[in-house]
C-alpha positions as YAML, in Angstrom:
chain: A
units: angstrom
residues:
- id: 1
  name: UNK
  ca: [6.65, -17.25, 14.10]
- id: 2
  name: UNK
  ca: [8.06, -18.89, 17.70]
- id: 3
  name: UNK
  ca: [5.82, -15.92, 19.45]
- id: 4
  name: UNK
  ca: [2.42, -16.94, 17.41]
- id: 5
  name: UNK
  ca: [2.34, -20.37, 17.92]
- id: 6
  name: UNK
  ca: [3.11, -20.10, 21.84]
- id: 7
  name: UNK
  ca: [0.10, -17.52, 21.58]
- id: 8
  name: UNK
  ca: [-1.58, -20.04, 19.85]
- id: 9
  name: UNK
  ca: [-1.15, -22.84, 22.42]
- id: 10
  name: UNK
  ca: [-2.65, -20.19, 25.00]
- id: 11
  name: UNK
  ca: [-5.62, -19.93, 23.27]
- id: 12
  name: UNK
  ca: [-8.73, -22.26, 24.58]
- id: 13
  name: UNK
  ca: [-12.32, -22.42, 24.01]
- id: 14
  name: UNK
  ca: [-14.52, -19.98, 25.98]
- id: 15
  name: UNK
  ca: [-16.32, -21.19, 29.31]
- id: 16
  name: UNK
  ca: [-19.90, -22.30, 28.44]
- id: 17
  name: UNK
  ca: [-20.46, -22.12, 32.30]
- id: 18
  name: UNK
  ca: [-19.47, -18.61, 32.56]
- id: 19
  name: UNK
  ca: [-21.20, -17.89, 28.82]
- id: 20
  name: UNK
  ca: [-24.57, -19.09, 30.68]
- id: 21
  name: UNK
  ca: [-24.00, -17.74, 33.86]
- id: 22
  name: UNK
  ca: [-23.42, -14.31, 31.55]
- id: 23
  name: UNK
  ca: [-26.52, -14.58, 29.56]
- id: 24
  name: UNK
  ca: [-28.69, -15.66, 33.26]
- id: 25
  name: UNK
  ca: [-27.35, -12.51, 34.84]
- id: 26
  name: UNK
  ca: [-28.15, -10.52, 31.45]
- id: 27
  name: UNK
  ca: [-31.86, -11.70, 31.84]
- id: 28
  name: UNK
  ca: [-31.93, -10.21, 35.58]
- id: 29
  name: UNK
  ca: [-31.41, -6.64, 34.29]
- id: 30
  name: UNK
  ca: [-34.37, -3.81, 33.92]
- id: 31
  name: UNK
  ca: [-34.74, -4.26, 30.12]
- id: 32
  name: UNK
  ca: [-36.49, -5.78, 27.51]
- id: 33
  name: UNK
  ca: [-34.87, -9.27, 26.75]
- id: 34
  name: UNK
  ca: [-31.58, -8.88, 24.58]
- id: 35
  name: UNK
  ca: [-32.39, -5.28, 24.25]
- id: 36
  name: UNK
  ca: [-28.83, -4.47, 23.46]
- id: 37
  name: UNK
  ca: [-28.72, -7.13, 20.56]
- id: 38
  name: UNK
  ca: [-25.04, -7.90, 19.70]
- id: 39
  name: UNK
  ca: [-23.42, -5.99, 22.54]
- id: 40
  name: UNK
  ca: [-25.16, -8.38, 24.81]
- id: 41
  name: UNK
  ca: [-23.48, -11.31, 22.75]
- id: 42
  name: UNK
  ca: [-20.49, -9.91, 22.80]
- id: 43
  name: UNK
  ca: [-20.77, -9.29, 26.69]
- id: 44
  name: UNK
  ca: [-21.85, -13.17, 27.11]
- id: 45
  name: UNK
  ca: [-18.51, -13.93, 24.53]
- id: 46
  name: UNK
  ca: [-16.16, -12.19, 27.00]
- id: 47
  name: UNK
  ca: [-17.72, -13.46, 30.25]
- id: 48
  name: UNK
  ca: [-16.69, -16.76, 28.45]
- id: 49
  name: UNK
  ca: [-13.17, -16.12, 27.57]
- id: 50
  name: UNK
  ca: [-12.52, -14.15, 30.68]
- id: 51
  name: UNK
  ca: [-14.48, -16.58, 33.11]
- id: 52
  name: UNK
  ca: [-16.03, -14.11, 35.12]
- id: 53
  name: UNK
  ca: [-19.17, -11.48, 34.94]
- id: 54
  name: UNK
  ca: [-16.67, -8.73, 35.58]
- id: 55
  name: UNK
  ca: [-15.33, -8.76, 32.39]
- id: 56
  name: UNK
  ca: [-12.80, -6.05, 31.21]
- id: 57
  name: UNK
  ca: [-10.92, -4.64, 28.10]
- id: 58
  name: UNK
  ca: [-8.24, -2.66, 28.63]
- id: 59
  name: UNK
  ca: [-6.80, -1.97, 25.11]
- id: 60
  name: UNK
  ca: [-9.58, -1.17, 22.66]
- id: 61
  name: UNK
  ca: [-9.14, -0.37, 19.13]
- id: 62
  name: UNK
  ca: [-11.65, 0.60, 16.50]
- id: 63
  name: UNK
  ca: [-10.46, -0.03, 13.03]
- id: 64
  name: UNK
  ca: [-11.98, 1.33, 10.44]
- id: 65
  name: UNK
  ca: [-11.05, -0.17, 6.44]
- id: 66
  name: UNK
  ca: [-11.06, 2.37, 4.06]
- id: 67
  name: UNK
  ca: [-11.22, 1.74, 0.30]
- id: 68
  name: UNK
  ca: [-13.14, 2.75, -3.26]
- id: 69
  name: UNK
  ca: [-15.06, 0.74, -5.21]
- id: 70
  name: UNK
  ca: [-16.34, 1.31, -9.02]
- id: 71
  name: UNK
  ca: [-20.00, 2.56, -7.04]
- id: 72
  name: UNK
  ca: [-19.15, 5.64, -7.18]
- id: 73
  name: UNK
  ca: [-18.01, 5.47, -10.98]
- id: 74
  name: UNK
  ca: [-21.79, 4.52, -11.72]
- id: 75
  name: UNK
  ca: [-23.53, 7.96, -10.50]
- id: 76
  name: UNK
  ca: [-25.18, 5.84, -7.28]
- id: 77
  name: UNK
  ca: [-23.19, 7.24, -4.47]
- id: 78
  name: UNK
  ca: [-23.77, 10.06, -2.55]
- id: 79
  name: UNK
  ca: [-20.19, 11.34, -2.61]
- id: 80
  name: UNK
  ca: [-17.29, 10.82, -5.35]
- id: 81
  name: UNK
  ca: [-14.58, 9.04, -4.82]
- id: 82
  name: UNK
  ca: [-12.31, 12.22, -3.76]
- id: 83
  name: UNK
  ca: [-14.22, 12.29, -0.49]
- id: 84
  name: UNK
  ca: [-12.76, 9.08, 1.30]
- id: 85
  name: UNK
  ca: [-9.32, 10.73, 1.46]
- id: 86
  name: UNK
  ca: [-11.22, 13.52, 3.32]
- id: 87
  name: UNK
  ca: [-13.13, 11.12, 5.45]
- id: 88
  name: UNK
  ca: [-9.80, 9.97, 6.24]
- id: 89
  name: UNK
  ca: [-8.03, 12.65, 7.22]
- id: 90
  name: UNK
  ca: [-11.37, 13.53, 9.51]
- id: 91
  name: UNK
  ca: [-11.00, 9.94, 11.07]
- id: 92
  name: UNK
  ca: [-7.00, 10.55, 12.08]
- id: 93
  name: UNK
  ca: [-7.62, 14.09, 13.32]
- id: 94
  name: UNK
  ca: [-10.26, 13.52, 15.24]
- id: 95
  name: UNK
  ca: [-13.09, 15.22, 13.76]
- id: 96
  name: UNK
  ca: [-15.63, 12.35, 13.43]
- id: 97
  name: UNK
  ca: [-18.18, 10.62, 15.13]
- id: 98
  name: UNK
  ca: [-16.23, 7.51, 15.53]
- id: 99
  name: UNK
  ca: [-13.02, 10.00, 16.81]
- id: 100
  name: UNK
  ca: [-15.75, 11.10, 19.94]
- id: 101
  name: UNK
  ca: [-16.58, 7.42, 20.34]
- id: 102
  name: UNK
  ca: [-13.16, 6.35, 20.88]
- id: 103
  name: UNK
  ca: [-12.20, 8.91, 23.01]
- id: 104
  name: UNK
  ca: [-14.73, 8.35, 25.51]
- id: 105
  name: UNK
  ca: [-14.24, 4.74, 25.33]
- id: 106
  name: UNK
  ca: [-10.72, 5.33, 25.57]
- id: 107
  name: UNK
  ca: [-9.70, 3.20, 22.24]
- id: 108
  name: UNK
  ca: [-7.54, 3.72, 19.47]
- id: 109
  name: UNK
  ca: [-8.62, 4.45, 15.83]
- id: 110
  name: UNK
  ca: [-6.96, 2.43, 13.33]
- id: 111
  name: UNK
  ca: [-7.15, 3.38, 9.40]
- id: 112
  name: UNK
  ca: [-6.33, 0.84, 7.41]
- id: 113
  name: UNK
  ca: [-5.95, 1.18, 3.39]
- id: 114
  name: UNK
  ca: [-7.33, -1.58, 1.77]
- id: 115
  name: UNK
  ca: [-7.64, 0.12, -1.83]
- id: 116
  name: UNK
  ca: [-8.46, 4.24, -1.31]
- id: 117
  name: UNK
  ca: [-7.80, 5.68, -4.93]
- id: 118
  name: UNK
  ca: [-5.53, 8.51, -3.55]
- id: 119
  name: UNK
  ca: [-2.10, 8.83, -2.14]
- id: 120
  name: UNK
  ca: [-2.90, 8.44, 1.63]
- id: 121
  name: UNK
  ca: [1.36, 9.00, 2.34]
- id: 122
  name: UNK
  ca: [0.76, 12.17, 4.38]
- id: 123
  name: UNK
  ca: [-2.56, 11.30, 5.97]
- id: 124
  name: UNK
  ca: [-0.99, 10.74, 9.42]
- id: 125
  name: UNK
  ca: [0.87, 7.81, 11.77]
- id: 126
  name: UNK
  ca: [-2.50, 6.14, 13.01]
- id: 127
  name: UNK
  ca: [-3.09, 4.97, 9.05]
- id: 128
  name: UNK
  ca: [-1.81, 1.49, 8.27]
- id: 129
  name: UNK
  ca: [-1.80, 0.12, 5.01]
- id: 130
  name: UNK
  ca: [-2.11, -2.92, 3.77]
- id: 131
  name: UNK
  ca: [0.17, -4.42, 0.78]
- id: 132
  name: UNK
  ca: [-1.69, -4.61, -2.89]
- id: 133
  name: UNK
  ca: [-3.43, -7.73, -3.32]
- id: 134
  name: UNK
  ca: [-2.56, -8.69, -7.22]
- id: 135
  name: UNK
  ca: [-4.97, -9.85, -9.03]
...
């Protein structure tokens, strides 16, 4: 708890200067205004933590939350329920999309169980889950 609040007190607001001076230099680039859409807000976010235009991330990590619903139960899905343990398994292998994404961007893949209907306990290290939520 000693180590959160210390990382707590660390935490400020992000530089509206450098936010602006982010979003000016944005404007200056061979593209249709705010082209990128969120990516471009999340570029002007960073410039404004970081305080510079140079901004960097050097751990990445895409997390992906992985659960059923009773959708599937009503005949509206386009796969059943036994699928997302599949999916899964794709995800920590590295078989999907997001598995080529992260490797070029050089980030992690997180799993994390937030209510799959299937024993996940051999699935593989880079799945986390979370404790049941009672109702």
């Amino acid at each position: 708890m000693e180590l959160l609040q210390e990382t707590l007190k660390k935490i400020t607001a992000p530089s509206e200067l450098w936010r602006e001076k982010a979003r000016q230099y944005i404007l200056t680039l061979t593209m249709p205004p705010w082209a990128l859409g969120r990516l471009l807000d999340l570029a002007v976010d960073l410039a404004g933590i970081q305080e510079t235009l140079k901004v960097h991330v050097d751990r990445k990590n895409i997390i992906l939350m992985a659960g059923d619903h009773g959708i599937a139960e009503e005949g509206v899905s386009p796969s059943p329920k036994e699928v997302t343990p599949q999916m899964i398994a794709n995800f920590i292998s590295g078989g999907a999309g997001v598995s080529v994404l992260s490797r070029v961007s050089g980030a992690e893949v997180t799993v994390v169980d937030i209510g799959v209907d299937a024993d996940l306990s051999r699935s593989g290290a880079a799945l986390r889950t979370l404790p049941k939520v009672r109702p």
